[in-house]
BAPAVO-585213 format. One record per atom (N, C-alpha, C): x, y, z; residue number from 0; atom name; residue in three letters. Coordinates in Angstrom, 1 decimal, padded with zeros to 4 digits. Layout:
% BAPAVO-585213
<rec <X Y Z> NUM CA ala>,
...
% end
This chain:
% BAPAVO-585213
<rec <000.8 -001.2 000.0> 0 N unk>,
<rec <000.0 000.0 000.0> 0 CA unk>,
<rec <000.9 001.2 000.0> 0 C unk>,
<rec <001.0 001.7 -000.9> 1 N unk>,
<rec <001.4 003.4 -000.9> 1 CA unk>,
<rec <001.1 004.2 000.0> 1 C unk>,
<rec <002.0 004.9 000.8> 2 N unk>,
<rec <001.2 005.8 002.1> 2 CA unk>,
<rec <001.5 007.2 001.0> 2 C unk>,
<rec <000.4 008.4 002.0> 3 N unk>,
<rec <000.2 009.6 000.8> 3 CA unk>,
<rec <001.5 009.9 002.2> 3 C unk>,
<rec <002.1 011.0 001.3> 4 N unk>,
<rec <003.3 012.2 001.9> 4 CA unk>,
<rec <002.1 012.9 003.4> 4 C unk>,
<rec <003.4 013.0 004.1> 5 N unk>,
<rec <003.2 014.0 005.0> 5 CA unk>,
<rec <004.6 015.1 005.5> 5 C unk>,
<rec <004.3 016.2 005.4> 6 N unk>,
<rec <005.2 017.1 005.8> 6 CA unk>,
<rec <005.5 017.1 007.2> 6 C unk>,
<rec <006.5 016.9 007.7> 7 N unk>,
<rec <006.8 017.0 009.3> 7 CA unk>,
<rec <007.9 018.3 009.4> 7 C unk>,
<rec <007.9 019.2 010.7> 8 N unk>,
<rec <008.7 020.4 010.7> 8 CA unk>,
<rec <008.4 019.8 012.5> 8 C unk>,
<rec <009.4 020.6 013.0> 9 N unk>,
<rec <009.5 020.8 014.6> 9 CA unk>,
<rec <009.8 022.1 014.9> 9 C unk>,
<rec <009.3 022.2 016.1> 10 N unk>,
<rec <009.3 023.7 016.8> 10 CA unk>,
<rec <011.5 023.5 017.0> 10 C unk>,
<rec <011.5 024.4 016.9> 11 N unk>,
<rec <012.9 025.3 016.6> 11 CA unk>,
<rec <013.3 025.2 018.2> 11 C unk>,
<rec <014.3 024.7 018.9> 12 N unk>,
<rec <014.8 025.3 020.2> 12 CA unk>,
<rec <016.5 025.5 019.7> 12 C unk>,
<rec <017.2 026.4 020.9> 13 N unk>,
<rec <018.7 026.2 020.5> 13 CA unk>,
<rec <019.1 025.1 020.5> 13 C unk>,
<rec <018.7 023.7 021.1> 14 N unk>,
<rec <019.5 022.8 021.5> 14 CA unk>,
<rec <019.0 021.9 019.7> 14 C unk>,
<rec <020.0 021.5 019.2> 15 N unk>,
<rec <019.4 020.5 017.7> 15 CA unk>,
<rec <019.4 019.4 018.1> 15 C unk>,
<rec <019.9 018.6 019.4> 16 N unk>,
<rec <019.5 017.0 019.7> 16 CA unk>,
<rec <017.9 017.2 020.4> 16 C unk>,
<rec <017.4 018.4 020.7> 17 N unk>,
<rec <016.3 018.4 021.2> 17 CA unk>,
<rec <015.5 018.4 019.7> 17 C unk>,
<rec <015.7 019.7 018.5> 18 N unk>,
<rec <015.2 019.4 017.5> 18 CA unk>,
<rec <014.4 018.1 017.2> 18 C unk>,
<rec <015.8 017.2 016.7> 19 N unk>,
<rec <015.8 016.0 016.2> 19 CA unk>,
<rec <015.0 015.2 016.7> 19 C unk>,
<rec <015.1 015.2 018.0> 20 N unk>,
<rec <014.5 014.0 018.4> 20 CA unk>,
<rec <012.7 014.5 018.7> 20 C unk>,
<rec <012.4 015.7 018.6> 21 N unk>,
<rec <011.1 016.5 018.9> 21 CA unk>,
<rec <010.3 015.9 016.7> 21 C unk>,
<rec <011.1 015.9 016.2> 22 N unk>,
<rec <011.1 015.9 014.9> 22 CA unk>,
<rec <010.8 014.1 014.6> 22 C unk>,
<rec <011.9 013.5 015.2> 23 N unk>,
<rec <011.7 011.9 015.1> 23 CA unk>,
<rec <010.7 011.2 015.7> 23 C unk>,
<rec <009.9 012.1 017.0> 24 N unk>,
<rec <008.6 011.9 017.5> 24 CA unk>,
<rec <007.5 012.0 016.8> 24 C unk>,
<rec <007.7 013.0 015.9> 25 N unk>,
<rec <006.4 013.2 015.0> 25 CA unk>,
<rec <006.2 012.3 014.0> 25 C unk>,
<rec <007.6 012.3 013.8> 26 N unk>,
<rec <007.7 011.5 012.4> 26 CA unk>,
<rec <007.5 009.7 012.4> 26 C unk>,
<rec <007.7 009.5 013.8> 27 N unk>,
<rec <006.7 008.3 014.2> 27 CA unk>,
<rec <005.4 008.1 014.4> 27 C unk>,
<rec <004.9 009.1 014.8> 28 N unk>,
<rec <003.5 009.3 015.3> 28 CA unk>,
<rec <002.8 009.3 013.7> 28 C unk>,
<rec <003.6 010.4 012.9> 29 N unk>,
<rec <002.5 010.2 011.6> 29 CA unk>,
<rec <002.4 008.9 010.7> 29 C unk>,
<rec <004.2 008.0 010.9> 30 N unk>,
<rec <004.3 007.0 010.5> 30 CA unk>,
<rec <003.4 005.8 010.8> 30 C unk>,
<rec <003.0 005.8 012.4> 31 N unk>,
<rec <002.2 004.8 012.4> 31 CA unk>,
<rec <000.7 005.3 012.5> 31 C unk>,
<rec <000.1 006.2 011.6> 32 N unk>,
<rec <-001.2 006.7 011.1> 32 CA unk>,
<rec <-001.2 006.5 010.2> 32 C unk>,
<rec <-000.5 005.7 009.3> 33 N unk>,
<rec <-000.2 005.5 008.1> 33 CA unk>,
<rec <000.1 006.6 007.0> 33 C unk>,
<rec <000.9 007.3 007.1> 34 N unk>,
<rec <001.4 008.4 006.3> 34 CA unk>,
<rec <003.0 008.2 006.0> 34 C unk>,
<rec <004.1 008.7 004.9> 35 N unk>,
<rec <005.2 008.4 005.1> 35 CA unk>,
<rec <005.5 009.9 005.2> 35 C unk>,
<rec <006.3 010.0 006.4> 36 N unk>,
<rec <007.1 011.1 006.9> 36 CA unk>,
<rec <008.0 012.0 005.9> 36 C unk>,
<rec <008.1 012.9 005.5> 37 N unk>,
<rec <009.1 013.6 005.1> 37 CA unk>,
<rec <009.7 015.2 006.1> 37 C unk>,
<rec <010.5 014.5 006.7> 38 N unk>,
<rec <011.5 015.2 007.4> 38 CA unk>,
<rec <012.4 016.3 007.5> 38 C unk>,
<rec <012.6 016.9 006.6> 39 N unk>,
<rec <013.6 018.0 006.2> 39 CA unk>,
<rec <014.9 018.5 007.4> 39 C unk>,
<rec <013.9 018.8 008.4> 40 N unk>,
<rec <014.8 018.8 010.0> 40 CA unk>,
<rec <015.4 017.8 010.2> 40 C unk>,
<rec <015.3 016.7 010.2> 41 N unk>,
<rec <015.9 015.3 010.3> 41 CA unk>,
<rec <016.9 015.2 009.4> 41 C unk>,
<rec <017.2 015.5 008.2> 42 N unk>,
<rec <018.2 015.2 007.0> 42 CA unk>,
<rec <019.4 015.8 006.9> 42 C unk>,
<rec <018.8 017.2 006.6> 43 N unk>,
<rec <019.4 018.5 005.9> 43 CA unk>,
<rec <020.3 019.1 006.3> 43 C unk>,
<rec <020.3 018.9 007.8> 44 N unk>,
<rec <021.4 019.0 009.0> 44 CA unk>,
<rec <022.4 018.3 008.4> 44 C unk>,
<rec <022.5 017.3 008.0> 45 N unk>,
<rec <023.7 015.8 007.9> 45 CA unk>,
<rec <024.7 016.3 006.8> 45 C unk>,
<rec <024.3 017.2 005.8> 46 N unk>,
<rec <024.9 017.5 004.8> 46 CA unk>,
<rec <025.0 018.9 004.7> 46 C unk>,
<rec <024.1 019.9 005.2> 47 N unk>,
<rec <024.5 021.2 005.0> 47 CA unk>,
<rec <024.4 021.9 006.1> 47 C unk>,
<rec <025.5 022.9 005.9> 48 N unk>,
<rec <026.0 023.7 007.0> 48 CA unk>,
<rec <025.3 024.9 006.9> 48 C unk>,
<rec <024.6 025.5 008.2> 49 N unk>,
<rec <023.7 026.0 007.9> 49 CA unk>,
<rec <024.0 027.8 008.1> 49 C unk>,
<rec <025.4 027.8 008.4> 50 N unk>,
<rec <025.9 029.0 008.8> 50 CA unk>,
<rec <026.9 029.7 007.4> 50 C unk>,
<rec <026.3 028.6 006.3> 51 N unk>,
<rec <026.8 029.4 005.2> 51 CA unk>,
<rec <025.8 029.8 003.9> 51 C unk>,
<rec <025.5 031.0 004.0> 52 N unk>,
<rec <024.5 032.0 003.5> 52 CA unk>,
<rec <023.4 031.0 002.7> 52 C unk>,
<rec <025.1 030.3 001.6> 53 N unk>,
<rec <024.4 029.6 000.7> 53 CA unk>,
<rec <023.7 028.5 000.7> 53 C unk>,
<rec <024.4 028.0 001.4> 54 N unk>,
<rec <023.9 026.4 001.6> 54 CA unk>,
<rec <022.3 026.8 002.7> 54 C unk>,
<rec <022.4 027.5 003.6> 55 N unk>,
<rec <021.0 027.8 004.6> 55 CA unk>,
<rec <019.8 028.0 003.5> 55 C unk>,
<rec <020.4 029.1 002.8> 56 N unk>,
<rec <019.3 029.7 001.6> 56 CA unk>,
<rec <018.7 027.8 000.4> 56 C unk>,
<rec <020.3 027.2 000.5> 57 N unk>,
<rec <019.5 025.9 -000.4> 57 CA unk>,
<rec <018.5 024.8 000.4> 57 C unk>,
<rec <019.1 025.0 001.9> 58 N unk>,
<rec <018.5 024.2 002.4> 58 CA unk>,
<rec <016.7 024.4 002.7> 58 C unk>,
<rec <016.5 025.8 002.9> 59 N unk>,
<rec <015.1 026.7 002.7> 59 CA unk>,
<rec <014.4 026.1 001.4> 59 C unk>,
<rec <015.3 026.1 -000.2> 60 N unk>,
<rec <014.5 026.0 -001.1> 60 CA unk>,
<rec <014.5 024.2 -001.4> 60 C unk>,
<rec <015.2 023.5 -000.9> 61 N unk>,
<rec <015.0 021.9 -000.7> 61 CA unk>,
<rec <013.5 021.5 000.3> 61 C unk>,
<rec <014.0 022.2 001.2> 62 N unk>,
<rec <012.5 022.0 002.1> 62 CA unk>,
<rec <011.2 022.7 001.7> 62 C unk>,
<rec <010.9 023.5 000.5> 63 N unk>,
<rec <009.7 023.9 000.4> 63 CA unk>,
<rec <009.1 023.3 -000.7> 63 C unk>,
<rec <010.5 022.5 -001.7> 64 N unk>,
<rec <009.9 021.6 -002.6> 64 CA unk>,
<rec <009.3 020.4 -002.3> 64 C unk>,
<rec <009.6 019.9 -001.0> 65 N unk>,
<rec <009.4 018.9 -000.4> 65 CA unk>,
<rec <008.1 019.3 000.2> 65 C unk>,
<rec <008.2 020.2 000.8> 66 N unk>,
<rec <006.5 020.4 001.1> 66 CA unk>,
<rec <005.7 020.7 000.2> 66 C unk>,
<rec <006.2 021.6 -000.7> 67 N unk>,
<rec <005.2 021.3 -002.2> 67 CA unk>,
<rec <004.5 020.0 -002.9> 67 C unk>,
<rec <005.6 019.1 -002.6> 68 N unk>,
<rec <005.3 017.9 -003.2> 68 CA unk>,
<rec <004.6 017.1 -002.4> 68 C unk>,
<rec <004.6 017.3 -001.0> 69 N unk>,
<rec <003.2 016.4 000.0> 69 CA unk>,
<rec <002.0 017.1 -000.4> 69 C unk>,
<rec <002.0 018.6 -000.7> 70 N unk>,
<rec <000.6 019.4 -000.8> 70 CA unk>,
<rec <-000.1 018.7 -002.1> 70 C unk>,
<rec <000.6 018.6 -002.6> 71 N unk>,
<rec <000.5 018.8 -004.8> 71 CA unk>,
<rec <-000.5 017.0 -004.5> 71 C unk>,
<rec <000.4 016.1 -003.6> 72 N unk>,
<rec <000.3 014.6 -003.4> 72 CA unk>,
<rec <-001.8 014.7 -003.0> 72 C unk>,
<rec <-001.8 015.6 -002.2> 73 N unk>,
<rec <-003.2 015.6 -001.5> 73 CA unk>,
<rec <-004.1 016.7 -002.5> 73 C unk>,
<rec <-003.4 016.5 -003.9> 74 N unk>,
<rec <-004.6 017.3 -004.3> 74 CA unk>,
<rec <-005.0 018.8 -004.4> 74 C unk>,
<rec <-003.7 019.3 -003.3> 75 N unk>,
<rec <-004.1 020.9 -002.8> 75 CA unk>,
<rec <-003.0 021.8 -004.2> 75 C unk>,
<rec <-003.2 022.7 -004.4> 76 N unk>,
<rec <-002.8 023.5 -005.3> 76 CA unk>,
<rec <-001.7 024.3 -004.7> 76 C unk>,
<rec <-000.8 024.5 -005.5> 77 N unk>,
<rec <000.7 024.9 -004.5> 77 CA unk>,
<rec <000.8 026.5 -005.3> 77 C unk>,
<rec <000.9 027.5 -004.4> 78 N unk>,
<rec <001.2 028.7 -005.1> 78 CA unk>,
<rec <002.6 029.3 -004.0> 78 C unk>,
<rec <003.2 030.1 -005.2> 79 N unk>,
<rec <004.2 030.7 -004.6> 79 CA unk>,
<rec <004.2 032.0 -003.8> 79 C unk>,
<rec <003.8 031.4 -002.4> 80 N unk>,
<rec <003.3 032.7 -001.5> 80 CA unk>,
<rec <004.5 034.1 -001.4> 80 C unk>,
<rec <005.1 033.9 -001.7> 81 N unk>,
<rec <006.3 034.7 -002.2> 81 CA unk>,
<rec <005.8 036.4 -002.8> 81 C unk>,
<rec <005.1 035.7 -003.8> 82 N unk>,
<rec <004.0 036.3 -005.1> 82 CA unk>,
<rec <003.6 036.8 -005.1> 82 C unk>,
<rec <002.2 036.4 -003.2> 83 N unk>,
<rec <001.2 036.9 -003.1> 83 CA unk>,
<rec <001.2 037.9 -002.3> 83 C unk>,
<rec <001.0 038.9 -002.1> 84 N unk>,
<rec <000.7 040.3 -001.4> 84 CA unk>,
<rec <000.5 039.8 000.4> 84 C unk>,
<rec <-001.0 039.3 000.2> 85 N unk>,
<rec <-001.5 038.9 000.9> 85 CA unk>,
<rec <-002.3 037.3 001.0> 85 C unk>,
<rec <-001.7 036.4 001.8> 86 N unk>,
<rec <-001.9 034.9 001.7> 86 CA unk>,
<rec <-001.8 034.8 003.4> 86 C unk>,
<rec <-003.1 034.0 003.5> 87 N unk>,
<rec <-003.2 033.4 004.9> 87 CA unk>,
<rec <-003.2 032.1 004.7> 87 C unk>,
<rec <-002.9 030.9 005.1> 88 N unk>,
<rec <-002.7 030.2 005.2> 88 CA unk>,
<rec <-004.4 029.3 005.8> 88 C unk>,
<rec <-004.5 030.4 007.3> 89 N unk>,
<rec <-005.8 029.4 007.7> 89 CA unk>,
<rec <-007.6 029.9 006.8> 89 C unk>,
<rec <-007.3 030.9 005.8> 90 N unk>,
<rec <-008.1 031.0 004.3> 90 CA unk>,
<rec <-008.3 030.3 003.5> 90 C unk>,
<rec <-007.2 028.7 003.7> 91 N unk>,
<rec <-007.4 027.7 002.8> 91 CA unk>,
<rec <-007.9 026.7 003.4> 91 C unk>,
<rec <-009.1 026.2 003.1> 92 N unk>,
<rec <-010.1 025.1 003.6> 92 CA unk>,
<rec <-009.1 023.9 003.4> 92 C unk>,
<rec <-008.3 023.4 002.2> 93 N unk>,
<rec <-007.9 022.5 002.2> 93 CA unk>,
<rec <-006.7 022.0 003.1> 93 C unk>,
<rec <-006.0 022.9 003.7> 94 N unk>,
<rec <-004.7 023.0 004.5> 94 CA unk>,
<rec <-005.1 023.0 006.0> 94 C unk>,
<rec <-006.5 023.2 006.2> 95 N unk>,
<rec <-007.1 023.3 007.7> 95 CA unk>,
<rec <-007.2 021.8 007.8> 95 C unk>,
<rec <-007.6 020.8 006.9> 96 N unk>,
<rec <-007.9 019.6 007.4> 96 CA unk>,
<rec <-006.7 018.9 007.6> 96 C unk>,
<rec <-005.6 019.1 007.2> 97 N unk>,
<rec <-004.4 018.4 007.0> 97 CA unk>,
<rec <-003.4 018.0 008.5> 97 C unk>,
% end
């Protein structure tokens, strides 16, 4: 059985073994609701250093295609909020049920 994407993020503290492991909680909890986890906090650390302008800025645009691609998965329509003036997020019925 194919599980559909789920985006996982964790609340931000200074400590990153607290991150991680706040991050690997969820990413269990969604895993056994049957969804497959996509982690970005969990990964992206392992390979990019995030204190260099560039790599922070790629690791920003790696994790929003990833969450594009769980949205796009459930059907929801992905716009580049970037674009929009004004975009609320809880204005979209489809992202409330999620």
């Amino acid at each position: 059985m194919k599980r559909p994407l789920a985006y996982i993020t964790a609340p931000w503290s200074k400590n990153p073994h607290e991150n991680a492991a706040n991050a690997a909680s969820y990413c269990r909890q969604v895993y056994d609701a049957g969804y497959s986890p996509v982690c970005p906090v969990l990964f992206l650390p392992l390979f990019l250093k995030d204190e260099i302008p560039q790599e922070h800025k790629d690791g920003i645009d790696i994790a929003r295609d990833l969450f594009a691609k769980a949205l796009k998965e459930r059907g929801i329509k992905v716009i580049d909020v970037e674009e929009v003036e004004s975009f609320n997020l809880l204005d979209c019925p489809q992202l409330q049920s999620i």
